[in-house]
C-alpha positions as CSV (number, residue, x, y, z in Angstrom):
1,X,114.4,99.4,100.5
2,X,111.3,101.0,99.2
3,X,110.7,98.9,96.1
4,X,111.7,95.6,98.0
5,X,109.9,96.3,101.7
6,X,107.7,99.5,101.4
7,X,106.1,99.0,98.3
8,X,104.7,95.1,98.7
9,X,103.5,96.2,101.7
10,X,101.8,99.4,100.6
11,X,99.5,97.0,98.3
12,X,98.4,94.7,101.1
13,X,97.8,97.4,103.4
14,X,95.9,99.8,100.5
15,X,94.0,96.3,99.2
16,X,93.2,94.9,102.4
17,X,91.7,97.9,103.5
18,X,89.7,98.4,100.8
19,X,88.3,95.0,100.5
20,X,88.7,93.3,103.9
21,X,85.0,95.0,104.8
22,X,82.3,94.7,102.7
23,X,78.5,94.0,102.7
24,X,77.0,92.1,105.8
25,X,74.9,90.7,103.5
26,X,75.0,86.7,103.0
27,X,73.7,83.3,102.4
28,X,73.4,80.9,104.6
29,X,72.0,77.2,103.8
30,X,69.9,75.8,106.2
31,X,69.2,72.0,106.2
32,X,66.2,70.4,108.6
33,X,66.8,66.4,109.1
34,X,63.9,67.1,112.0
35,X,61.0,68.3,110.5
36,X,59.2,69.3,113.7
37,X,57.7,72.9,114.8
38,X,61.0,73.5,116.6
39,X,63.2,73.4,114.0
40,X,61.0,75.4,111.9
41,X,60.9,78.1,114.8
42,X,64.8,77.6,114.4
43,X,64.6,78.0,110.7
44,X,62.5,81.5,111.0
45,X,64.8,82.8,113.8
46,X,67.9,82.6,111.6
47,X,65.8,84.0,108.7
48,X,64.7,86.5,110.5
49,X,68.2,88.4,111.2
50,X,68.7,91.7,108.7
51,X,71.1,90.9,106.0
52,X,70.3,86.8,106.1
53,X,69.0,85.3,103.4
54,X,68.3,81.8,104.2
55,X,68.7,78.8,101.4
56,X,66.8,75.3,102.3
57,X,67.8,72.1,100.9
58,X,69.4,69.1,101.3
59,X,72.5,68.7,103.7
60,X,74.8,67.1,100.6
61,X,73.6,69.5,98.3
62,X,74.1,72.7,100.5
63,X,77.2,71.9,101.5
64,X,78.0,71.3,97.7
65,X,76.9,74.5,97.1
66,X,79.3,76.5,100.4
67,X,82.1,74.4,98.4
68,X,81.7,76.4,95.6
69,X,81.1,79.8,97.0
70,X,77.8,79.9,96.8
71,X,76.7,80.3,100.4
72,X,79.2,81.7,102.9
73,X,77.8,78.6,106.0
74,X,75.6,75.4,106.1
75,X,73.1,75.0,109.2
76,X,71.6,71.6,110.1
77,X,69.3,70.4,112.1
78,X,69.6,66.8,112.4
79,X,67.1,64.1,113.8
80,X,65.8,64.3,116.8
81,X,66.5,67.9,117.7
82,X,62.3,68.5,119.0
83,X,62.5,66.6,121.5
84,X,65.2,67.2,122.9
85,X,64.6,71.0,123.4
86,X,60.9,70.0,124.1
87,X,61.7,67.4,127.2
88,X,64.5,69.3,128.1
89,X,66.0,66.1,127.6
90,X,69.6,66.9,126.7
91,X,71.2,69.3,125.1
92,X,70.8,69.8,121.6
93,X,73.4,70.7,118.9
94,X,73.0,71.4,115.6
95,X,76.0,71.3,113.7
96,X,77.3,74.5,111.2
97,X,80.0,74.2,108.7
98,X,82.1,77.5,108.1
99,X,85.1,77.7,106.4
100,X,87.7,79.0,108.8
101,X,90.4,80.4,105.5
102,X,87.5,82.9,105.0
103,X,88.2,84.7,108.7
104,X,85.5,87.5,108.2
105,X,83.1,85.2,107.3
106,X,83.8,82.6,109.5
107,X,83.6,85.1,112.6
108,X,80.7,86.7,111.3
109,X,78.7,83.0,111.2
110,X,80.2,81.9,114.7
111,X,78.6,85.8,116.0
112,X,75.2,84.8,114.2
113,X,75.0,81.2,115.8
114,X,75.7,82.5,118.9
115,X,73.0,85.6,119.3
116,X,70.1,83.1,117.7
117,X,70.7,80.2,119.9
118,X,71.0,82.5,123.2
119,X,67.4,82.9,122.3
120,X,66.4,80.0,121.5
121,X,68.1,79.1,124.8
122,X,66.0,81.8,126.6
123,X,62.6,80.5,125.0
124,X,63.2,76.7,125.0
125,X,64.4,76.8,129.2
126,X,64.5,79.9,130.3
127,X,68.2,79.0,130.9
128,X,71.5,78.1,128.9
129,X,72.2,76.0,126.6
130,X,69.6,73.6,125.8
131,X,71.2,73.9,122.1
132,X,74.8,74.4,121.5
133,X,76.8,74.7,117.7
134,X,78.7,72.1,116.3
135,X,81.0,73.6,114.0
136,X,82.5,71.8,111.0
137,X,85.1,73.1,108.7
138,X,84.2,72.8,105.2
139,X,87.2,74.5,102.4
140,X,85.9,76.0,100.0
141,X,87.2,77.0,96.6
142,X,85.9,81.1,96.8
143,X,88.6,82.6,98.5
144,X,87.9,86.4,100.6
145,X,89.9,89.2,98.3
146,X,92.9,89.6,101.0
147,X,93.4,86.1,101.4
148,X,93.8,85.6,97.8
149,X,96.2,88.8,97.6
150,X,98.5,88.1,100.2
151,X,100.6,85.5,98.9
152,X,100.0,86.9,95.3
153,X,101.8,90.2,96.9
154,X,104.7,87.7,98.9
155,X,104.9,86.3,95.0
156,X,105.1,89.5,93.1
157,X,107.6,91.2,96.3
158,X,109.8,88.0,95.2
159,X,109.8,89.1,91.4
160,X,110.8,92.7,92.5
161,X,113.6,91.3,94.7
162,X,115.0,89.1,91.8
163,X,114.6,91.3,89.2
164,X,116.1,94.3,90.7
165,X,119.3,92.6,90.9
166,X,119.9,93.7,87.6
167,X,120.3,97.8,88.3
168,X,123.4,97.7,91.0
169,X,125.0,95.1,89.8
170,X,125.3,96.6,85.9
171,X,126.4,100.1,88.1
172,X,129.1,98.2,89.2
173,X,130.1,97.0,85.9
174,X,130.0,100.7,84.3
175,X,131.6,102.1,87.2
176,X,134.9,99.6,86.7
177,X,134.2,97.9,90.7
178,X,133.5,94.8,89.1
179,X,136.8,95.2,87.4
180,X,138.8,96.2,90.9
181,X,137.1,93.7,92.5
182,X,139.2,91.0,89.6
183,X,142.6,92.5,91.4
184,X,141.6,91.4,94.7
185,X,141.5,87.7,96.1
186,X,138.2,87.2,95.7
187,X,136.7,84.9,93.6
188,X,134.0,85.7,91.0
189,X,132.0,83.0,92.6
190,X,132.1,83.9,95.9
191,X,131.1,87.8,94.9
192,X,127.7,85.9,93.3
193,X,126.9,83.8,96.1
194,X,127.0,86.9,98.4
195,X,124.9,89.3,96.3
196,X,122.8,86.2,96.3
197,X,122.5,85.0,99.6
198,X,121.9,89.0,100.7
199,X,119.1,88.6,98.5
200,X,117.6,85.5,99.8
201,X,117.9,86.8,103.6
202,X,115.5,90.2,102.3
203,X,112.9,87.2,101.1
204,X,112.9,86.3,104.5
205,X,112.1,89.9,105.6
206,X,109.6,90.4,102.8
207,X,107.5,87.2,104.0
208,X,107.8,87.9,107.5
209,X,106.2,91.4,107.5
210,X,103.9,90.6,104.4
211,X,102.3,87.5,106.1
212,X,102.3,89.4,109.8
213,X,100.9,92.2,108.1
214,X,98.5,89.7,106.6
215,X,97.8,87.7,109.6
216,X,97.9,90.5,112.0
217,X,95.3,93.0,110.6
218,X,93.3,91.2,108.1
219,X,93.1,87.5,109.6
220,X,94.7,85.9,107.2
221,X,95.6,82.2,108.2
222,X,98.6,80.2,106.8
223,X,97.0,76.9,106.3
224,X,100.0,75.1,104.7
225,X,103.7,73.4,105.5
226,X,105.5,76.4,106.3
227,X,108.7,74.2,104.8
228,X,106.8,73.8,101.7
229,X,106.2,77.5,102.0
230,X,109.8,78.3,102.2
231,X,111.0,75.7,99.5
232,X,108.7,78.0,97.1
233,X,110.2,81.0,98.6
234,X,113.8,79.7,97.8
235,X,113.2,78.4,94.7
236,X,111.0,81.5,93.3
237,X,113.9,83.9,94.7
238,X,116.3,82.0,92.9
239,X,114.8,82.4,89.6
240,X,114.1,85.6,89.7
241,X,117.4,86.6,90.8
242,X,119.3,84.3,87.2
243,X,116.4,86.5,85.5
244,X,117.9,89.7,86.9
245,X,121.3,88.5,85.9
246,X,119.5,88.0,82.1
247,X,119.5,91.4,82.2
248,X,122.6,92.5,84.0
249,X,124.1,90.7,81.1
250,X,122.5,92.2,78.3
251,X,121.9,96.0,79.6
252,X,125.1,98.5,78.8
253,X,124.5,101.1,80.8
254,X,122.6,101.7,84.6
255,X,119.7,103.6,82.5
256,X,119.4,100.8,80.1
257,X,119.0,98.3,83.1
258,X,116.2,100.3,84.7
259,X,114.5,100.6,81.5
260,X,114.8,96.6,80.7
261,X,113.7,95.7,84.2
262,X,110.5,98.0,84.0
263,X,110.0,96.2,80.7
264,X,109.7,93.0,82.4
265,X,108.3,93.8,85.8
266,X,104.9,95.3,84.7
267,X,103.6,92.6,82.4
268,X,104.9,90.2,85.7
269,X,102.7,92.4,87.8
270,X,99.9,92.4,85.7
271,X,99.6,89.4,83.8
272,X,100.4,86.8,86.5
273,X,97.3,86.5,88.4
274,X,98.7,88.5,91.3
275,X,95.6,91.1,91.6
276,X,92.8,89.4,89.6
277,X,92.6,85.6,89.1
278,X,93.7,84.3,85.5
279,X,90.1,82.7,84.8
280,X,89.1,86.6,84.4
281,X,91.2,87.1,81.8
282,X,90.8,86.6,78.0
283,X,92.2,83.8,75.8
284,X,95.0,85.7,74.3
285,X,96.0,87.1,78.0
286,X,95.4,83.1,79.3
287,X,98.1,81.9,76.8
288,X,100.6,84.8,77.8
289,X,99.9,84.0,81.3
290,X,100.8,80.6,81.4
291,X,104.6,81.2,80.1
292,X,104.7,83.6,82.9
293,X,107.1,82.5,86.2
294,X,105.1,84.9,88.5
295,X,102.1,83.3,87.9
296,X,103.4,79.9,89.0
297,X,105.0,81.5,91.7
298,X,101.8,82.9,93.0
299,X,99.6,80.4,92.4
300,X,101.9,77.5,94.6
301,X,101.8,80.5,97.7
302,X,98.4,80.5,97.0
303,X,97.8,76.7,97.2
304,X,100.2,75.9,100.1
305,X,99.4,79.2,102.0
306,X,95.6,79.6,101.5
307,X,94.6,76.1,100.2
308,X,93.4,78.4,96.8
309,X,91.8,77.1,94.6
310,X,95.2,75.6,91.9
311,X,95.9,77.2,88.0
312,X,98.1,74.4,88.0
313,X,99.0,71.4,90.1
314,X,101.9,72.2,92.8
315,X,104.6,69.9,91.1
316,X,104.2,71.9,88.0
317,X,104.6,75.2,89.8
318,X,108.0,73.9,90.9
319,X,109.2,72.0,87.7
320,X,108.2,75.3,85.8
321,X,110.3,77.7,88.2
322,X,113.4,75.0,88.2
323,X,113.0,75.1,84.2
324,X,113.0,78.8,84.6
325,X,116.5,79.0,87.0
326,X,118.5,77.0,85.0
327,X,117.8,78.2,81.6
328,X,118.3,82.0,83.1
329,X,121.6,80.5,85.2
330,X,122.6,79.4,81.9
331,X,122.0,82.4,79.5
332,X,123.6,84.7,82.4
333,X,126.5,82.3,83.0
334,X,126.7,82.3,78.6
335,X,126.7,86.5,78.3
336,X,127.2,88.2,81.9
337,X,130.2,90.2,81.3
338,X,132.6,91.9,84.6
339,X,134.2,94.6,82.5
């Protein structure tokens, strides 16, 4: 219960509290189509606010820029926008593109818009809203820490789940059940597809209070198919589970098993891209990482749950994991011994 449930969890909630805050410093592109003493008034009001530093340039080119993670919003102006708040015309809206996956940010932006332009509002008419915000949603490829880590953590809790399969079921074997269990009706089959299928309903657990967690207290948003979500969750259990089988057929004794499955969960954990992305790592440690089932695991979570930016395309995260279950379904199937 702890390794499966408590320890997952522990991560998200040690991770995300360290790095869901942060500095309030940001940038924030700012793009005038008007040209006129209003929209330069705008321009200095934004600039103006502590912990603002405003970039100007073109609308294609600033938004360009917020794609890649260089500014955390995109302010513009367009045509016309003088007038308007100078005849009292209209109402005047200027439109700002946040990226709602990056919650802090995206909150923090929305609060900005809304202080300046109340005083705008204030000095234009002396009453609301003569301009209002248009916002645009814009994904970007620079992903906040937590929302990269939380289906990294889902991945990696996935791992544990399969993996552990390994200790009670070679118990079993050196403690003869597995060989009472042959002088009762039950078929080898349907003793598998239990152990399995128990395993598959804990996934469901494990995502349900990783993501709530998630979602809940660090604003994490699931922006994908949650069936597309669950067909990784399946098929990522699955494999992990033949893997701990591997070693349920090879390990002799219960010590043996928990050596063997710290052997392979650590370099999982830590050279899979669950904490850090893979881009940070060396060549050597690139190469490792790419024969890795974790790290295609995590990074299809992190493309259908986060829209993250993709190691590999999301067909080759599945092919690799389906390669992955049958060759471990077959080696177990080969040398998994009862008795």
């Amino acid at each position: 219960m702890f390794w499966t449930l408590a320890f997952p969890l522990i991560f998200v909630v040690l991770f995300g509290s360290i790095f869901s805050g942060g500095s309030n410093r940001r940038s924030i592109g700012f793009a005038d189509l008007d040209g006129t003493p209003a929209s330069a008034q705008l321009a200095s009001a934004f600039g103006s606010v502590d912990g603002v530093t405003l970039v100007k340039g073109s609308e294609p080119d600033l938004v360009a820029q917020m794609k890649k993670g260089d500014l955390s919003s995109v302010i513009v102006v367009p045509k016309g926008y003088g007038q308007k708040v100078s005849s009292k015309a209209g109402t005047a809206n200027v439109a700002v593109y946040t990226d709602p996956s990056q919650s802090a940010a995206d909150g923090a932006t929305r609060q900005l818009v809304g202080f300046v332009l109340s005083a705008v509002n204030q000095a234009a008419t002396g009453q609301p809203p003569a301009v209002e915000p248009s916002f645009q949603p814009v994904q970007t490829n620079d992903l906040s820490f937590i929302s990269y880590l939380v289906p990294s953590i889902l991945g990696m809790s996935l791992m544990q789940l399969g993996v552990f399969s390994a200790i009670p079921l070679v118990a079993d074997r050196q403690k003869l059940i597995l060989k009472r269990l042959q002088a009762t009706p039950l078929r080898r089959w349907q003793l598998v597809g239990s152990n399995v299928l128990m395993r598959l309903l804990i996934a469901v657990f494990q995502t349900a209070i990783i993501v709530g967690v998630g979602s809940a207290f660090y604003h994490v948003q699931v922006a994908g198919s949650w069936p597309l979500i669950g067909a990784l969750i399946l098929l990522g259990s699955l494999a992990f589970i033949a893997l701990g089988y591997v070693i349920a057929s090879f390990a002799t004794t219960e010590e043996s098993a928990n050596g063997m499955t710290s052997v392979v969960q650590f370099p999982l954990m830590f050279l899979s891209g669950t904490f850090f992305p893979i881009d940070a790592m060396p060549d050597a440690l690139k190469t490792v990482a790419r024969a890795l089932p974790l790290t295609y695991l995590g990074d299809g979570l992190r493309q259908v749950m986060v829209d993250g930016t993709p190691f590999a395309p999301l067909w080759v995260c599945f092919a690799f994991l389906a390669v992955w279950l049958i060759v471990c379904f077959g080696i177990a199937a080969r040398f998994f011994r009862w008795q």
